[in-house]
DOPADO-51043 format. One record per residue: residue in three letters; z, y, x of N, C-alpha, C, O in turn. Coordinates in steps of 0.1 Angstrom, whole numbers. Each point is the difference from the previous one (the first is absolute). Last residue first. Layout:
% DOPADO-51043
(titi ALA (Z Y X) (Z Y X) (Z Y X) (Z Y X)) ...
***
This chain:
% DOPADO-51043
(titi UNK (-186 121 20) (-5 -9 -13) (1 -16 4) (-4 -8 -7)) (titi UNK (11 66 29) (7 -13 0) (-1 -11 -13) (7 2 -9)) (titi UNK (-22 45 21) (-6 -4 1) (7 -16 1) (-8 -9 3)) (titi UNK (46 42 -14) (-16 8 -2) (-10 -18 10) (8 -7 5)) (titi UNK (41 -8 -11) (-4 13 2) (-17 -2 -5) (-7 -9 -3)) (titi UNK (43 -25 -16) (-12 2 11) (-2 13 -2) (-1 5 -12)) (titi UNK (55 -16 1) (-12 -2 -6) (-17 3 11) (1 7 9)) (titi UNK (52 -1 -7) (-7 -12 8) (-16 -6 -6) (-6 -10 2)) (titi UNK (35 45 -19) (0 2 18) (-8 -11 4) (-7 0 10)) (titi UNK (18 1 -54) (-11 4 2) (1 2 14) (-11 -2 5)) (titi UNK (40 -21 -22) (-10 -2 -2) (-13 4 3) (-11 -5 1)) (titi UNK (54 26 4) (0 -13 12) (-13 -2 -3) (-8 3 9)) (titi UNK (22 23 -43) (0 11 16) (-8 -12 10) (-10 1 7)) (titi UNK (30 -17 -47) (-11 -4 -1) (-7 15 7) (-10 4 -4)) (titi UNK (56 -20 10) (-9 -7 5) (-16 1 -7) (-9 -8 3)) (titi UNK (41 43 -10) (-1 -1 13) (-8 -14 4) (-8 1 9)) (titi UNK (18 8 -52) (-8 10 6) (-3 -5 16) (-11 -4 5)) (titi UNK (43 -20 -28) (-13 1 -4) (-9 4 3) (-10 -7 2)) (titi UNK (53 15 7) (-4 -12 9) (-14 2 -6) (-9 4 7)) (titi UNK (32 26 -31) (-4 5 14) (-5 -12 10) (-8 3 9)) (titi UNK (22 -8 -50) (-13 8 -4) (-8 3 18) (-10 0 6)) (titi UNK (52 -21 -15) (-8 -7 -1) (-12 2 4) (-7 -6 8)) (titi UNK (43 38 11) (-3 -8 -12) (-12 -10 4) (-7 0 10)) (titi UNK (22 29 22) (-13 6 -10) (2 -10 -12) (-9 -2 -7)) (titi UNK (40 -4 45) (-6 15 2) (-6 5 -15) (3 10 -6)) (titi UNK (15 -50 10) (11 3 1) (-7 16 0) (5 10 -6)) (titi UNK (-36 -40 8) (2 -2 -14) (18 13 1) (3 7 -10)) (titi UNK (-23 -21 52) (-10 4 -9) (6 8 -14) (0 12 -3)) (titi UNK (23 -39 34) (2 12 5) (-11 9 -12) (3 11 -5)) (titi UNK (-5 -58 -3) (12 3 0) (1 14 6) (7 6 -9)) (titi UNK (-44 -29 23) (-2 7 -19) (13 1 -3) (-1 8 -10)) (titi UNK (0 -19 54) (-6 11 2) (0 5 -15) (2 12 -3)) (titi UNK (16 -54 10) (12 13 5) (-9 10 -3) (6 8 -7)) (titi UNK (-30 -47 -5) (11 4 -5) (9 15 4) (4 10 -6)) (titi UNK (-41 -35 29) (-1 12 -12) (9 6 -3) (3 12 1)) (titi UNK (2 -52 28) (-7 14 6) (-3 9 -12) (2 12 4)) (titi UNK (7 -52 -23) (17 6 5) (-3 16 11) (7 11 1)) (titi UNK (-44 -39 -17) (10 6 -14) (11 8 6) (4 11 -2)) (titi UNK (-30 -36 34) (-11 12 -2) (10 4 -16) (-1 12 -3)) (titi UNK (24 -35 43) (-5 -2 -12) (-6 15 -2) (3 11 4)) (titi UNK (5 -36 50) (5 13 -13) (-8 -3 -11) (-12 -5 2)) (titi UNK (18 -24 35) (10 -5 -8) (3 15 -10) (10 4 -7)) (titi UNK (-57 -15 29) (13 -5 11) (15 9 -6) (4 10 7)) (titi UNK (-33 -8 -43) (-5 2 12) (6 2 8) (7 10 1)) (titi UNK (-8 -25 -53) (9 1 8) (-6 -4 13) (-3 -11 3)) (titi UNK (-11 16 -56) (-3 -3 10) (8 4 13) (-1 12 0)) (titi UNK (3 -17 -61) (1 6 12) (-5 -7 14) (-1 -12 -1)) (titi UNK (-11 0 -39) (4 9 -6) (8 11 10) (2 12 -2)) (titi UNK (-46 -53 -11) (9 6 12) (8 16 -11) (-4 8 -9)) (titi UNK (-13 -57 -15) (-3 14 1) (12 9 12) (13 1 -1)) (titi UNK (-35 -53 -20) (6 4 8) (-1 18 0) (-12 5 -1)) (titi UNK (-2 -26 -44) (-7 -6 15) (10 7 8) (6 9 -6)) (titi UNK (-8 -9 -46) (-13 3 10) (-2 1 13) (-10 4 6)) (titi UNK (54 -13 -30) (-8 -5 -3) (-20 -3 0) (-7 -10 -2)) (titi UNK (43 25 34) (3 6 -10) (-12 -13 -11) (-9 -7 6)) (titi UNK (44 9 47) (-10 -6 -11) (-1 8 -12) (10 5 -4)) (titi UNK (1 22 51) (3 -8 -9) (-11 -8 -14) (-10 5 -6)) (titi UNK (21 13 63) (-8 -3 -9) (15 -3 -11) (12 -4 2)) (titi UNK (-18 30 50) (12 -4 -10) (-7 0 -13) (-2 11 -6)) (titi UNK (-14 -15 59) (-4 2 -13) (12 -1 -8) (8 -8 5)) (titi UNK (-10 21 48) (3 -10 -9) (-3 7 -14) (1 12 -3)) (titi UNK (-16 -12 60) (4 8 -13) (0 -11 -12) (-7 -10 -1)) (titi UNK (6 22 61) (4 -6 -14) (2 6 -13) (7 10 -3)) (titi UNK (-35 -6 59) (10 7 -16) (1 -8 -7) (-10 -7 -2)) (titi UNK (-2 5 58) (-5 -5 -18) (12 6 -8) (12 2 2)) (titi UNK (-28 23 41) (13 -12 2) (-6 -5 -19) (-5 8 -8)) (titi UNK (-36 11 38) (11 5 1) (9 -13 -8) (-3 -12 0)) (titi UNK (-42 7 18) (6 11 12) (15 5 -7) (8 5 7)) (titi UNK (-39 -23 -45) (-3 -3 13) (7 13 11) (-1 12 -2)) (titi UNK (20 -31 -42) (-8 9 1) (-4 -5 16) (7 -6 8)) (titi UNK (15 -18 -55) (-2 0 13) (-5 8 6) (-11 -1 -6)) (titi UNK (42 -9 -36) (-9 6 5) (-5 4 15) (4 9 7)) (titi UNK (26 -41 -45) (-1 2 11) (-15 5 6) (-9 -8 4)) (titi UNK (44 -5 -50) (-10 0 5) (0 4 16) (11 2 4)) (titi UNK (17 -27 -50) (2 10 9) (-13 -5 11) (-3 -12 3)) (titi UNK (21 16 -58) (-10 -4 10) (0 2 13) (-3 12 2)) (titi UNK (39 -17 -48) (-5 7 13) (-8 -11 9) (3 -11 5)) (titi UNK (11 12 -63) (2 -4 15) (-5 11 9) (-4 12 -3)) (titi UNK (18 -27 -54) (1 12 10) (-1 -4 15) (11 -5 5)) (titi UNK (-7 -28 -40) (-10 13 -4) (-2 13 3) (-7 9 -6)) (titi UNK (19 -65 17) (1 11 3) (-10 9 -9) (-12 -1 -3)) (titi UNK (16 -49 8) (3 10 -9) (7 12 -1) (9 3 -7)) (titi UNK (-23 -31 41) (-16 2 -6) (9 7 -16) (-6 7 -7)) (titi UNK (28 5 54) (0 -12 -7) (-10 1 -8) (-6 11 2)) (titi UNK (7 13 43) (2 -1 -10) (2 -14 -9) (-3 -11 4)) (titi UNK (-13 34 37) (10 -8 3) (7 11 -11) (6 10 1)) (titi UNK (-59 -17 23) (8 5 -9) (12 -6 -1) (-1 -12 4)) (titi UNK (-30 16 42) (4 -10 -14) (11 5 -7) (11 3 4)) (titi UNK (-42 37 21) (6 -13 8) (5 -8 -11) (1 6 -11)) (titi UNK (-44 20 21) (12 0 -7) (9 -11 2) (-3 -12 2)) (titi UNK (-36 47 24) (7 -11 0) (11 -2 -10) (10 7 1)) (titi UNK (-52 31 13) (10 -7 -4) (0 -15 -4) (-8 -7 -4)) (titi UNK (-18 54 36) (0 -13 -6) (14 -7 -9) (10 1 8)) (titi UNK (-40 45 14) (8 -8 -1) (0 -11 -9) (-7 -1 -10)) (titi UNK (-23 39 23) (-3 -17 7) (17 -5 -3) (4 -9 8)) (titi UNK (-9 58 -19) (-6 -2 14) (-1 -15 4) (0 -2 12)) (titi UNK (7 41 -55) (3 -11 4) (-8 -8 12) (-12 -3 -2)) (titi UNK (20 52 -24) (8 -5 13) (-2 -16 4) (6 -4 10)) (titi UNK (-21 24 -55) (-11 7 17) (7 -7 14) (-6 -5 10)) (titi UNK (28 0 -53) (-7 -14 6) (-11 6 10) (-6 -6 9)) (titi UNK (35 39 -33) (9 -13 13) (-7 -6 7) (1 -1 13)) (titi UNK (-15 28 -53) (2 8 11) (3 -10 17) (-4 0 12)) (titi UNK (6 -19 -59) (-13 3 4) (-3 2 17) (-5 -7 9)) (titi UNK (47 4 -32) (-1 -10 7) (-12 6 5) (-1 4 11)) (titi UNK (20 26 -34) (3 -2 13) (0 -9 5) (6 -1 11)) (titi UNK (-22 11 -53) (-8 10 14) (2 -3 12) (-7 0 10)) (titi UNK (29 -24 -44) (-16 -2 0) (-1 6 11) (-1 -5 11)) (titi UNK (39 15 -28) (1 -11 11) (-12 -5 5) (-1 -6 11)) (titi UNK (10 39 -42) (4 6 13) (-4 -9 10) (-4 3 11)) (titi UNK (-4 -12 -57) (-7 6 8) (1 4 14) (-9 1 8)) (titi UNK (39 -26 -38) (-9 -3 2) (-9 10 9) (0 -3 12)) (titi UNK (36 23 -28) (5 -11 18) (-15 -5 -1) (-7 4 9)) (titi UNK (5 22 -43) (-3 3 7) (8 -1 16) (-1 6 11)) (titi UNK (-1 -30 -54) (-11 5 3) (-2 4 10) (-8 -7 7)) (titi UNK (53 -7 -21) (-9 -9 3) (-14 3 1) (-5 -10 6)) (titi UNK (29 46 -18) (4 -2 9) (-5 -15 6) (-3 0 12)) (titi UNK (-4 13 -53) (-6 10 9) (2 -3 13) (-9 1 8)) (titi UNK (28 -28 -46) (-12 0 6) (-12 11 8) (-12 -2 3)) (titi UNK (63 8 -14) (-5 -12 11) (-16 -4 1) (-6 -2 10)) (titi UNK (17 41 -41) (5 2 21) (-1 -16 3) (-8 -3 9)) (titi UNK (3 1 -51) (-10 11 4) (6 1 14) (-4 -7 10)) (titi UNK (35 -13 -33) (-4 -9 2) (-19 8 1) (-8 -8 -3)) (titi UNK (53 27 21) (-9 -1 -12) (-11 -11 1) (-7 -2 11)) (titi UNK (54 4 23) (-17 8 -5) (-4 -10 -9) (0 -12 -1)) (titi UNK (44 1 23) (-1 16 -10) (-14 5 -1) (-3 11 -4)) (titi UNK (10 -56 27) (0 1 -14) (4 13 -7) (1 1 -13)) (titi UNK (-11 -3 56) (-12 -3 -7) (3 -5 -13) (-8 0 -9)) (titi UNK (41 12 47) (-12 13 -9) (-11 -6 -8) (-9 7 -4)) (titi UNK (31 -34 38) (9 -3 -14) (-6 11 -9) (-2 -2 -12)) (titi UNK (-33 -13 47) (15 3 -1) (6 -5 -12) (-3 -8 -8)) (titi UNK (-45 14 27) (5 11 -7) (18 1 3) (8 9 2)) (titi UNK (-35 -45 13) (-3 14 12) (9 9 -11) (10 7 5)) (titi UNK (-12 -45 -27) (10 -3 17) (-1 12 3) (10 6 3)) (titi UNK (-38 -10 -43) (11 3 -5) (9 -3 8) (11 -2 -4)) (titi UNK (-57 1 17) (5 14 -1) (14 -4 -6) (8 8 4)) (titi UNK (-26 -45 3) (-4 5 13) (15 15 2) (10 2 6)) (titi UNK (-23 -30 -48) (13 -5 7) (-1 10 12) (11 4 3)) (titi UNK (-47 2 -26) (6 5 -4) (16 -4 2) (9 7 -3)) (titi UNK (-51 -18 22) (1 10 3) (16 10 -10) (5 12 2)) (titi UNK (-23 -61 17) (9 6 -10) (4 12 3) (11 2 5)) (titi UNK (-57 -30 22) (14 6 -2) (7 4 -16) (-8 2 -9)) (titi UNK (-34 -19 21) (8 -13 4) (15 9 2) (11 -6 2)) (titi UNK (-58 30 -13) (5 -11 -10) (11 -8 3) (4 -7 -9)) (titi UNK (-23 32 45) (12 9 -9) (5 -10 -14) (12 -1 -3)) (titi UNK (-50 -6 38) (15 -3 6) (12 2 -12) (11 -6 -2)) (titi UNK (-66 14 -4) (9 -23 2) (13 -2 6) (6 -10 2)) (titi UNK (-29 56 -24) (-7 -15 -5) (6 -11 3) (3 -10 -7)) (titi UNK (9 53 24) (5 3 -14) (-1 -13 -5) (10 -5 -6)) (titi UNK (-21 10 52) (14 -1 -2) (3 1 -15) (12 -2 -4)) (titi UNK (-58 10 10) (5 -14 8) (18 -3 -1) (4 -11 -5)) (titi UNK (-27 56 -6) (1 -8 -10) (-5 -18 5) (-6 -7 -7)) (titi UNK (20 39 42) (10 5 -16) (-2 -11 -10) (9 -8 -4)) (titi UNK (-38 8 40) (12 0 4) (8 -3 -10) (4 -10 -4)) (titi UNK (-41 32 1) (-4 -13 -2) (11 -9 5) (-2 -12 -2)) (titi UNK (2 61 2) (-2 -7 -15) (-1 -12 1) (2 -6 -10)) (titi UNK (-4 25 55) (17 -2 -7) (-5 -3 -10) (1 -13 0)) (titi UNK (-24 0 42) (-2 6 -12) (11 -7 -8) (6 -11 -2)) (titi UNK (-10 -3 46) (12 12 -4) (-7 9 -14) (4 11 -4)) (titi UNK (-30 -49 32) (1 13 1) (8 11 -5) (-1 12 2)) (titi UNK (10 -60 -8) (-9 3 18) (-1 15 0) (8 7 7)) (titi UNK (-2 -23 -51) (15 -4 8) (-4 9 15) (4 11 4)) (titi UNK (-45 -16 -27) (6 7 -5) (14 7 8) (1 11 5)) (titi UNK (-28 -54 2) (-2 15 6) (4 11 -1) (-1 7 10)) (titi UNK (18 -58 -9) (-3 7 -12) (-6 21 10) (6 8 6)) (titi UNK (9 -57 18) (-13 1 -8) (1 15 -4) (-7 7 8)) (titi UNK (51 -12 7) (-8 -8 10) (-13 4 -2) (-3 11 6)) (titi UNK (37 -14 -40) (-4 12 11) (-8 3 11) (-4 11 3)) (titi UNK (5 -50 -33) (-6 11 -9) (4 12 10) (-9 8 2)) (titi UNK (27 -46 14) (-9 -1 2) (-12 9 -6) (-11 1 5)) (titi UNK (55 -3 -11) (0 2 14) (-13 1 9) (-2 5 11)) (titi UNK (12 -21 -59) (3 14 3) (0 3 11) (-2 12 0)) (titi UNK (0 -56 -8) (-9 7 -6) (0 15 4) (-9 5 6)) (titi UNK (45 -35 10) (-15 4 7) (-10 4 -9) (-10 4 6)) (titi UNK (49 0 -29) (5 2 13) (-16 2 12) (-5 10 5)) (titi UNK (17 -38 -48) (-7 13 0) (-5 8 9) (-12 3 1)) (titi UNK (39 -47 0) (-14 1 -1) (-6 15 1) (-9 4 8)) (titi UNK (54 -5 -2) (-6 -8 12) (-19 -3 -4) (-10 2 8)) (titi UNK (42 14 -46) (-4 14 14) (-5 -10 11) (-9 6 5)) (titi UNK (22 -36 -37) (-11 9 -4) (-10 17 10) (-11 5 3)) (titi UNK (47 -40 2) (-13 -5 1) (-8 11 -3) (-10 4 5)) (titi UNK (57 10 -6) (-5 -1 10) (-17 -10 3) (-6 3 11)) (titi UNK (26 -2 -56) (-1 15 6) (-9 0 15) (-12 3 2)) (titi UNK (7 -47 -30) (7 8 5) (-1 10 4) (-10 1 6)) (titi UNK (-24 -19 -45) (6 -2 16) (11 3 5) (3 9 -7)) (titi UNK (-12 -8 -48) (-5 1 10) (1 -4 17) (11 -6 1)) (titi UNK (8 17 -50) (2 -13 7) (-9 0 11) (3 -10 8)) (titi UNK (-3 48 -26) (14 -3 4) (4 -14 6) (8 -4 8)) (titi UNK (-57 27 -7) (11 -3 -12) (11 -1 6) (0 0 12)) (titi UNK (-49 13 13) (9 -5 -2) (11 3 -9) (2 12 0)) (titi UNK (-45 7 10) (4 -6 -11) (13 -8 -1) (5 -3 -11)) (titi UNK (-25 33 44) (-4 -10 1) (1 -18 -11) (-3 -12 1)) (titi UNK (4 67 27) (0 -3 -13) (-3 -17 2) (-7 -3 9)) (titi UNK (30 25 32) (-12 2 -6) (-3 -5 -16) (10 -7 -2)) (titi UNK (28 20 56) (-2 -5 -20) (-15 3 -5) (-6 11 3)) (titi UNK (24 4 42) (-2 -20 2) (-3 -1 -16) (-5 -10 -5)) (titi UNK (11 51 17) (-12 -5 -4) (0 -18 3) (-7 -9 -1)) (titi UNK (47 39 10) (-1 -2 -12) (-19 -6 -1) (-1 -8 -9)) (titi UNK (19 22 52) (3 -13 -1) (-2 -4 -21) (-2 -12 -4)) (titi UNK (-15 53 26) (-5 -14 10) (2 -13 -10) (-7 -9 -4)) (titi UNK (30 50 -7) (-14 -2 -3) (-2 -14 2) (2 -9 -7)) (titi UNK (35 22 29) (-1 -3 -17) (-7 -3 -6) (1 -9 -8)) (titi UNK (-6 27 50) (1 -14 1) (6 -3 -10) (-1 -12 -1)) (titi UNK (-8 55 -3) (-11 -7 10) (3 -12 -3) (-8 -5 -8)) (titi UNK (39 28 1) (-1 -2 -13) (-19 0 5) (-8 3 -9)) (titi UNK (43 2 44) (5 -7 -14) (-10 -4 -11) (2 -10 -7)) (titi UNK (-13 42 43) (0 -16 3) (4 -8 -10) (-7 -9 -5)) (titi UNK (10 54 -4) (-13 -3 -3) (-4 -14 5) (-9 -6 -4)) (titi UNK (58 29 10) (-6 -9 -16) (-18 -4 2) (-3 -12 -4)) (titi UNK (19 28 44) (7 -12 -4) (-4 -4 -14) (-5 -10 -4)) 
***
């Protein structure tokens, strides 16, 4: 179950690519509608992607997906209300090493990806909105389409995803309870540890480049 989840997480967060856009820029939803087949089409081509070479994996997800998240709004939902009892050293540790975890674990994901396709459907927002939801539609061949929704905010350097919501579970609120049991066991020290445990699990084994 989780490894579908966060498959089609995958899947669905590459609709984002670097692209300079600004805040005044396109709409959210234009914007993932453009991107959308670029990236669809870099899986498709790219030999690398094709062959499951993980370093080249990693530093693809590092270069054109990851810039477009707030990795730091990300971790202060997954963390909780425990995030303001840590040191301002434990949060950037802890923003490190969700970063990482999540690298590996999109990396790891996009092996899984089999010809699907997305559709976004018309944003239904006002233009002076600064917090919206994208809502998307992932098509797979032979099975039922997934939905998944962006939850963006304006920052002054451009739209930034801060959570994402996969047929109606939040990837913050999915943390949440687990870094909540975490933290109640091992402390901060202890969530810490344990996701940067994660990082490396998901890191390229012996011959994998």
């Amino acid at each position: 179950m989780k490894s579908t989840f966060f498959a089609l997480l995958y899947i669905s967060v590459l609709s984002f690519l670097p692209s300079g856009v600004s805040a005044g820029g396109p709409a959210p939803d234009q914007l993932i509608d453009k991107l959308s087949g670029e990236v669809l089409e870099i899986l498709h081509t790219n030999d690398s992607l094709r062959a499951g070479e993980t370093t080249q994996v990693v530093g693809l997800v590092e270069q054109v997906v990851l810039p477009h998240f707030n990795f730091r709004r990300m971790t202060m939902l997954a963390v909780g209300r425990d995030w303001r009892d840590a040191s301002p050293e434990q949060q950037k540790r802890l923003m490190d090493a969700f970063y990482n975890m999540l690298v590996r674990t999109y990396s790891n994901a996009l092996t899984q990806y089999r010809d699907q396709t997305v559709q976004v459907r018309p944003l239904r927002a006002s233009p002076s909105d600064k917090i919206v939801k994208v809502q998307t539609e992932i098509r797979q061949p032979g099975g039922q389409p997934v939905t998944v929704d962006y939850v963006l905010e304006q920052r002054a350097d451009g739209w930034k995803i801060f959570d994402i919501v996969v047929t109606g579970v939040s990837l913050v609120t999915n943390y949440r309870g687990t870094f909540s049991q975490q933290i109640r066991l091992g402390g901060i020290d202890g969530l810490i540890r344990s996701l940067e445990a994660k990082g490396q699990e998901f890191a390229p084994g012996p011959g994998q480049s």
